[in-house]
C-alpha positions in Angstrom: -0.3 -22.9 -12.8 -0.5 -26.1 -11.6 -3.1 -27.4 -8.6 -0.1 -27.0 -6.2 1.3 -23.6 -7.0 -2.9 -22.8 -7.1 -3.1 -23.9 -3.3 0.0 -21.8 -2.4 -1.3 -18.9 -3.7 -4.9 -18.9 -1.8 -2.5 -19.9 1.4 -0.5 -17.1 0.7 -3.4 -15.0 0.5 -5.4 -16.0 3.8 -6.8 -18.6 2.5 -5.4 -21.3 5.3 -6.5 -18.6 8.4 -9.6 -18.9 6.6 -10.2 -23.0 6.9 -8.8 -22.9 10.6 -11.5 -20.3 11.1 -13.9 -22.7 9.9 -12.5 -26.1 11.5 -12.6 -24.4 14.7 -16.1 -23.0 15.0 -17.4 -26.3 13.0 -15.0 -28.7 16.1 -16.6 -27.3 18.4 -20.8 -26.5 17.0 -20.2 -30.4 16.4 -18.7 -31.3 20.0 -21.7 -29.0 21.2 -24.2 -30.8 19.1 -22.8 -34.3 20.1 -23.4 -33.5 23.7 -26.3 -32.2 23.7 -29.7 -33.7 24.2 -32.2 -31.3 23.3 -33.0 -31.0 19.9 -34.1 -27.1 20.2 -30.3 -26.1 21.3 -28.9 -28.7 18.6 -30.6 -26.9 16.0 -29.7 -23.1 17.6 -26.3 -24.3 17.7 -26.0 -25.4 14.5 -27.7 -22.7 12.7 -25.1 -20.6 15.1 -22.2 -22.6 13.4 -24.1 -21.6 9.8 -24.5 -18.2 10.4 -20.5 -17.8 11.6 -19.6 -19.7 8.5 -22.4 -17.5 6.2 -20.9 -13.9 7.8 -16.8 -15.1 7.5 -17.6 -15.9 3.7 -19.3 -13.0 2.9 -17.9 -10.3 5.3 -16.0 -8.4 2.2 -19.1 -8.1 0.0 -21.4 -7.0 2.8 -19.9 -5.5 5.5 -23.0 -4.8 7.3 -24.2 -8.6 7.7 -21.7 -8.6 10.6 -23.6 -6.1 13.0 -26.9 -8.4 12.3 -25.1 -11.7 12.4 -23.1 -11.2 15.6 -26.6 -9.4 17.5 -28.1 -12.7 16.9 -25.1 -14.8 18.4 -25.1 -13.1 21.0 -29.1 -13.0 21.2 -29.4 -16.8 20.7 -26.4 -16.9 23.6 -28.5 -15.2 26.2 -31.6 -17.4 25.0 -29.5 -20.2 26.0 -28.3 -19.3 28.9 -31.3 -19.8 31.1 -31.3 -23.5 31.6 -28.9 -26.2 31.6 -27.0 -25.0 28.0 -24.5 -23.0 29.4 -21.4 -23.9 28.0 -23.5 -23.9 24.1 -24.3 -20.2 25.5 -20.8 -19.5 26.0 -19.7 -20.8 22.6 -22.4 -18.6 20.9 -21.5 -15.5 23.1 -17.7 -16.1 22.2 -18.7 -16.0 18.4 -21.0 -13.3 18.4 -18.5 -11.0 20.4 -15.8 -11.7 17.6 -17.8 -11.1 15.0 -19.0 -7.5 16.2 -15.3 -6.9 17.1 -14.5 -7.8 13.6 -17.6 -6.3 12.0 -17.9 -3.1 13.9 -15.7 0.3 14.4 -14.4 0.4 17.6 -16.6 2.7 19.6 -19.5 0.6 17.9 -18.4 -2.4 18.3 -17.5 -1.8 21.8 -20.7 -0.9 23.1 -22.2 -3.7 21.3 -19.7 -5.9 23.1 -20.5 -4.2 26.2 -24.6 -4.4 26.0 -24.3 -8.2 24.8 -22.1 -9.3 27.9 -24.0 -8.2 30.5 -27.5 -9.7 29.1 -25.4 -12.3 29.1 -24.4 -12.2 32.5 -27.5 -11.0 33.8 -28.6 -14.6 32.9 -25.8 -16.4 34.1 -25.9 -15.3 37.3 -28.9 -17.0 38.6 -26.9 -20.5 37.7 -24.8 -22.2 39.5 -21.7 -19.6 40.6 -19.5 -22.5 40.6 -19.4 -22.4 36.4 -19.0 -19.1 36.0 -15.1 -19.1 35.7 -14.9 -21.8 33.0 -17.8 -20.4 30.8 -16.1 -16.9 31.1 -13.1 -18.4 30.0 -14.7 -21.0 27.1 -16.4 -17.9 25.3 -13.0 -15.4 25.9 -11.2 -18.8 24.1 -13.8 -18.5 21.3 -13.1 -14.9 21.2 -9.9 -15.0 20.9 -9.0 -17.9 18.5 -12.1 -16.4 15.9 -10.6 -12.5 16.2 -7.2 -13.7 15.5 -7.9 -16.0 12.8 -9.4 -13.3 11.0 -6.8 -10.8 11.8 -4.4 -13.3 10.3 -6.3 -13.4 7.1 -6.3 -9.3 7.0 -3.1 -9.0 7.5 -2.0 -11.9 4.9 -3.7 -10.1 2.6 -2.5 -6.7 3.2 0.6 -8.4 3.2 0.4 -10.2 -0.3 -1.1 -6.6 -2.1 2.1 -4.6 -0.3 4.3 -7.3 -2.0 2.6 -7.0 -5.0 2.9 -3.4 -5.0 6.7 -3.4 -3.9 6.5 -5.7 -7.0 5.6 -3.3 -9.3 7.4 -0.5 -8.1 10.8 -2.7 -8.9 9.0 -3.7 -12.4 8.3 -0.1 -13.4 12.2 1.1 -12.0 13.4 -1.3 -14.6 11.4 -0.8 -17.3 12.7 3.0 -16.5 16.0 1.7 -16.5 16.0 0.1 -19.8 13.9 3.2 -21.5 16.7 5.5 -20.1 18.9 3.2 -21.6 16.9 2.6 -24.9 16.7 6.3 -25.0 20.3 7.3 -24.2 21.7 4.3 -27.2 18.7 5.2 -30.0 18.8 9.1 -29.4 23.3 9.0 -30.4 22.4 7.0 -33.1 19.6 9.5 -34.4 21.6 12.5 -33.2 24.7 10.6 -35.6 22.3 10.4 -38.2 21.1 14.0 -38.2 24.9 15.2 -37.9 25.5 13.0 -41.3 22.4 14.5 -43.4 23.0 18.1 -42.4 26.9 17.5 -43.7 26.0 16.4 -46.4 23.4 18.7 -47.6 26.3 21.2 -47.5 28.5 19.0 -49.7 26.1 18.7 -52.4 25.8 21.3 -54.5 22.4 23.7 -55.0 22.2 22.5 -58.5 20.5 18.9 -57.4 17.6 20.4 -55.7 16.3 16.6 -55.7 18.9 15.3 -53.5 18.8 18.3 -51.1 15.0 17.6 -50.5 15.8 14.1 -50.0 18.3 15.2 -47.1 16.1 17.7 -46.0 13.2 15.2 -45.7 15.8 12.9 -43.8 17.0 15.5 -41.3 12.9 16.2 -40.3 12.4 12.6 -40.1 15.2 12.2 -37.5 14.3 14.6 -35.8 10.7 14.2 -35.3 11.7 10.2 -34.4 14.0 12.0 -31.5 10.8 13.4 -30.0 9.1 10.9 -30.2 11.3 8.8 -28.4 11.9 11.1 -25.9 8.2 11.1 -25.0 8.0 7.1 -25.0 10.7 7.1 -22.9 10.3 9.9 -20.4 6.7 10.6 -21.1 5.0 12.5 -17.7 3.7 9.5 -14.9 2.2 11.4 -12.2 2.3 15.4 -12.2 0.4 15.7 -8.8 1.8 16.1 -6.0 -1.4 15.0 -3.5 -1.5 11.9 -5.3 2.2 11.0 -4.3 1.3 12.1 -0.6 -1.7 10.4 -0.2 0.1 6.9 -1.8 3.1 7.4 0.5 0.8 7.4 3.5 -1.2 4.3 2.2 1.8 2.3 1.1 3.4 3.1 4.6 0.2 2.2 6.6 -0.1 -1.0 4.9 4.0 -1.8 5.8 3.2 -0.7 9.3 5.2 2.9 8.8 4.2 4.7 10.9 3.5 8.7 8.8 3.7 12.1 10.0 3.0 14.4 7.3 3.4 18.3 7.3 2.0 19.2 3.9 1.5 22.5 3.1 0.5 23.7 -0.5 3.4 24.7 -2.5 4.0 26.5 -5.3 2.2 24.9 -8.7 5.8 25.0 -10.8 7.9 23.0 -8.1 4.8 19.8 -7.5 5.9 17.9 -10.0 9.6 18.0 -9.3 8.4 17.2 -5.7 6.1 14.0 -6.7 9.0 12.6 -8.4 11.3 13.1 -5.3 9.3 12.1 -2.9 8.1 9.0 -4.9 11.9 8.0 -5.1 12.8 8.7 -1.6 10.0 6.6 -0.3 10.7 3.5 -2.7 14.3 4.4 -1.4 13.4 3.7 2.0 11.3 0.7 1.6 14.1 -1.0 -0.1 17.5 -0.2 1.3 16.2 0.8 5.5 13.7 -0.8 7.9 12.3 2.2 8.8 9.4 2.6 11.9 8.7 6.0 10.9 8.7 8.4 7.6 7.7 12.5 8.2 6.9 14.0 5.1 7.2 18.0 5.1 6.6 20.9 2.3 6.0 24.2 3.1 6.8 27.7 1.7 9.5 29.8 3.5 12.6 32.4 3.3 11.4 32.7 -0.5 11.8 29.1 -1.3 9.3 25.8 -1.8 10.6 23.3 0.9 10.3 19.2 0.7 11.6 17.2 3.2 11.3 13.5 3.6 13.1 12.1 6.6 13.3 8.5 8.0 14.5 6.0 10.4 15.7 2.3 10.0 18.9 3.2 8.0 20.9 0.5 8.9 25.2 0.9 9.3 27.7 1.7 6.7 27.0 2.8 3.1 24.7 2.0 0.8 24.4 2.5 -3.1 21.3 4.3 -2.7 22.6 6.7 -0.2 25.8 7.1 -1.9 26.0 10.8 -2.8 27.3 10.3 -6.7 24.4 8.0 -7.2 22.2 7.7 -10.3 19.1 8.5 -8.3 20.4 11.9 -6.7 22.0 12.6 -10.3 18.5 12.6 -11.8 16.5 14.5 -8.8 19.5 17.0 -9.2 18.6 17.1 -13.3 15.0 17.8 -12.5 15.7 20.7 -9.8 18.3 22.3 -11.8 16.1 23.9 -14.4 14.3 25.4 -11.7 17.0 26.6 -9.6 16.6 24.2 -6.7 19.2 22.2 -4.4 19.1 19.4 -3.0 20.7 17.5 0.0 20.9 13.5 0.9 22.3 11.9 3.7 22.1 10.3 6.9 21.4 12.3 10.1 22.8 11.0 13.8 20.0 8.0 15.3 19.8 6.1 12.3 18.0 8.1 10.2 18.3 9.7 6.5 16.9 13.0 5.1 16.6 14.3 1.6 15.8 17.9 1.5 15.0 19.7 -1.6 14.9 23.7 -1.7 13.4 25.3 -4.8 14.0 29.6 -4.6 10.5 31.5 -5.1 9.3 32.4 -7.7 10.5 29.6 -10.3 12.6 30.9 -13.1 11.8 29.2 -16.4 14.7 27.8 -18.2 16.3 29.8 -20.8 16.5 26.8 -23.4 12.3 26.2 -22.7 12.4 22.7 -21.9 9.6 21.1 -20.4 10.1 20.7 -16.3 6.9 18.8 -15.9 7.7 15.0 -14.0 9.6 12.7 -15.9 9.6 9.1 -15.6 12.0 8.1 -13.5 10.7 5.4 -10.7 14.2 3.2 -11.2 16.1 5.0 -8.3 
């Protein structure tokens, strides 16, 4: 990569929030340090400039500098604020206030705030009343252009990982894609093969016991080269269905979907049938809707395992992957047949779209014994 496409990236990930962060508490420690006369509140002012710096590099390896490093912001703020340093006060007390907002969980971090602003205060108010208003509003600037700097950064990079994710998810549905078609091309050809040995061992005749091993040998070999590719190609990916909820409520969070989930255990056969079609519905939604808000529901009743994922955000006229002949519904349908279940897609009245699986209790097992464990089959 070269130095360009090197600097893009660290933008792309926060990196530039990061430098304004930086330029802003430096521009102003400097202006403060300029201006100022006494070399005791030059030096507490710049060490307040280091220690802003020192907490915004380290804050996501130790998470607990930021209670200690905005306490003594807003300590060396209230030392100020006794004499003629007000406005470095302010500054300091702007900084330390952002970082224990940043730092801190809310209730935390609010009483922190809280405690802080009136020692600050407290010493304020013997000044001159006149001030007041300005260094209010010079330490809420300082607040404010610190907090959301940093928010920037956070959300940049919850941003870049929920790309990279998204990513993924469209790598892995075509690397599905081609395995189903790898699988679909090989398996004629071995199935061809298999057809042309066992004809021919009936052609040649019982006297030539050499050849009929050979073709023997040939039909096992195909055969055991069909299973195998059937496991390469459709080999099990996630069989657990609190996995899948637990991801669907992350990967929504991060894309600011709001989740309401309703998950009730369900029973053990019908999981992995219910991981792959909740898996599919979500990555569904994130690509062809813009939804606000996904409700996840299973739940046992009327002798049947329910799953119902439901959304908003479908926008108008059809869609490929709401179409009801689709590839995707085709293989959900494949996986819920064995087990007796139905399923139903399609959009509901306010822009929204449901698929709703039903699976009768208890699970009949499928009379040819094939394996109804999750398949992979992330390319809907």
């Amino acid at each position: 990569m070269t130095r360009l496409g090197r600097a893009r990236a660290r933008l792309a990930d926060g990196e530039g929030a990061r430098l304004l962060t930086w330029v802003w508490v430096l521009a102003w420690g400097e202006h403060a340090i300029g201006e100022g006369r006494d070399v005791v509140v030059q030096l507490t002012v710049a060490a307040a400039v280091l220690l802003v710096v020192a907490w915004e590099v380290t804050q996501d390896r130790w998470r607990s500098g930021g209670a200690w490093a905005g306490t003594l912001l807003v300590a060396g703020s209230v030392a100020l604020g006794g004499g003629e340093h007000l406005r470095e006060s302010s500054y300091l007390l702007g900084w330390g206030v952002a970082v224990l907002v940043l730092a801190l969980p809310g209730r935390r971090a609010a009483a922190s705030v809280t405690v802080g602003v009136l020692a600050a205060a407290a010493v304020w108010a013997g000044q001159d009343p006149a001030q007041l208003p300005a260094l209010l509003l010079g330490a809420v600037a300082q607040l404010l252009v610190v907090c959301l700097l940093q928010q920037l950064v956070r959300t940049t990079r919850r941003l870049r990982r929920s790309q990279e994710e998204l990513a993924q998810t469209e790598v892995d549905g075509e690397r599905g894609r081609l395995a189903g078609e790898l699988n679909t091309l090989i398996g004629r050809t071995l199935a061809q093969t298999a057809a042309q040995a066992s004809r021919a061992r009936t052609r040649v005749g019982v006297d030539d016991p050499e050849v009929q091993g050979h073709l023997a040998e040939v039909e096992s070999l195909v055969a055991r080269g069909r299973d195998q590719l059937a496991r390469l190609s459709f080999e099990p990916v996630v069989d657990d269905l609190a996995t899948e909820v637990r991801s669907t409520q992350t990967l929504c969070t991060r894309l600011g979907v709001a989740v309401n989930l309703s998950v009730d255990d369900v029973d053990a056969a019908v999981q992995p049938v219910f991981a792959l079609l909740l898996r599919e519905a979500v990555t569904n939604m994130l690509k062809h809707a813009a939804p606000t808000r996904c409700t996840v529901v299973t739940r046992q009743q009327d002798g049947a395992a329910l799953l119902s994922i439901t959304n908003d955000g479908v926008p108008a006229g059809p869609t490929p992957a709401r179409a009801g002949s689709g590839s995707g519904q085709a293989r959900w349908r494949s996986q819920l047949d064995p087990l007796g279940g139905t399923l139903e897609a399609g959009p509901l009245p306010g822009g929204r779209y449901r698929v709703l699986a039903r699976v009768p209790l208890p699970v009949s097992v499928p009379e040819d014994g094939r394996d109804t464990r999750l398949r992979r089959s992330a390319h809907a």
